[in-house]
C-alpha positions in Angstrom: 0.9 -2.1 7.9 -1.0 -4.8 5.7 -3.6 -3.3 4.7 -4.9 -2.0 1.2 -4.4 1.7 2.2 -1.0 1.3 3.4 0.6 -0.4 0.2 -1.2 2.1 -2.0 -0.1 5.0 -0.5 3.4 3.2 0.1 3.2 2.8 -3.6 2.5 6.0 -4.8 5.4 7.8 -2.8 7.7 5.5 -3.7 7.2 7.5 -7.2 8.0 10.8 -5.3 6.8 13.6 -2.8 3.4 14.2 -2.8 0.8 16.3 -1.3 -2.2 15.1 0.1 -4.1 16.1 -2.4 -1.8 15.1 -4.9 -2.4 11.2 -2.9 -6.3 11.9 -2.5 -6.6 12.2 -6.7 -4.0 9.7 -7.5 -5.6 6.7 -4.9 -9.2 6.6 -5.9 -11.9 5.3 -3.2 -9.7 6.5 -0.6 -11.7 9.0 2.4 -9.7 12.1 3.2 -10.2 10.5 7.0 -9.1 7.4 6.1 -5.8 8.7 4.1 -5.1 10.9 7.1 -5.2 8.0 9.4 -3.0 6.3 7.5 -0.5 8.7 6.7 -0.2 8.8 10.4 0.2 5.3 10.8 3.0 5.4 8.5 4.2 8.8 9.8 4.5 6.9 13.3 6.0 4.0 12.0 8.6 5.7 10.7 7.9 4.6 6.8 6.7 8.5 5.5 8.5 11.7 6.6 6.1 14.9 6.9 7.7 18.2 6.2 5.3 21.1 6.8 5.9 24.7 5.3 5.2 28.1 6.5 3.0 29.6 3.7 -0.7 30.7 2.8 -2.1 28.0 2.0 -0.3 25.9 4.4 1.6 23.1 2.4 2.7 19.6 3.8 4.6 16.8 1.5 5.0 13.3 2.0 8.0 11.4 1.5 9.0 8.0 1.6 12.0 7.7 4.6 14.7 5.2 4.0 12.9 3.3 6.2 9.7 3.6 4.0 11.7 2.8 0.8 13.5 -0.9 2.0 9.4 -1.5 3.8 8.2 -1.0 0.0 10.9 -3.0 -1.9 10.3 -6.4 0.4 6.4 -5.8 -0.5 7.2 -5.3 -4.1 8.8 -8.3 -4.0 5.9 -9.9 -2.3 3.8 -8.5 -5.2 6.2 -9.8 -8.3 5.9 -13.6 -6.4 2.0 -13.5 -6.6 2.2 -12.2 -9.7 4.6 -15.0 -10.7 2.4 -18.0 -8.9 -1.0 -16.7 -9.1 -1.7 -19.8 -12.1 0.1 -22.2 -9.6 -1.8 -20.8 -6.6 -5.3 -21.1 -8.7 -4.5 -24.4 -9.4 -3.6 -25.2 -6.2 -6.5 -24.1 -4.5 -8.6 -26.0 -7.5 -7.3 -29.2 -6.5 -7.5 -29.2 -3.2 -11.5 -28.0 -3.2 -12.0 -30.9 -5.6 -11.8 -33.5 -3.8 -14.0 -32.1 -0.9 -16.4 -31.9 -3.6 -16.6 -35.1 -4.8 -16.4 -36.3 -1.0 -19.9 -34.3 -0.6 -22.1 -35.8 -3.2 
């Protein structure tokens, strides 16, 4: 569930019901194979409901289940705190390679 796929397609049906194609334009990068896999994923794990309709063309949407929805909000949360601490995480990470480089010379 932690991969780039996964929160971008969590993110974009957290906006609403979409078809695939509607996810395929809207997530750019993203191979009609690899989209299907992870709508899958999701669909197993419980995070996106799949309603299929009986028409010509066929028509599946894609929905976030309540499941989904609380799964999104904790990485949203996740996503506000880097946003936050990313200075205090580059900083971080500057001070702690400096030393090593100094060590090397």
């Amino acid at each position: 569930m932690g991969d780039r796929w996964t929160v971008l397609v969590l993110h974009e049906l957290a906006l609403g019901t979409l078809r695939f194609g509607e996810l395929r334009k809207r997530i750019e990068d993203i191979s009609p194979r690899m989209l299907s896999q992870t709508l899958r994923q999701l669909e197993e794990d419980g995070l996106v409901g799949r309603e299929v309709f009986a028409s010509v063309p066929p028509r599946v949407d894609y929905t976030l289940t309540g499941l989904g929805e609380s799964f999104f909000q904790s990485i949203q949360t996740m996503l506000q705190w880097a946003v936050q601490n990313q200075e205090a995480v580059h900083a971080a990470r500057r001070a702690y390679v400096a030393p090593k480089a100094i060590a090397a010379k």
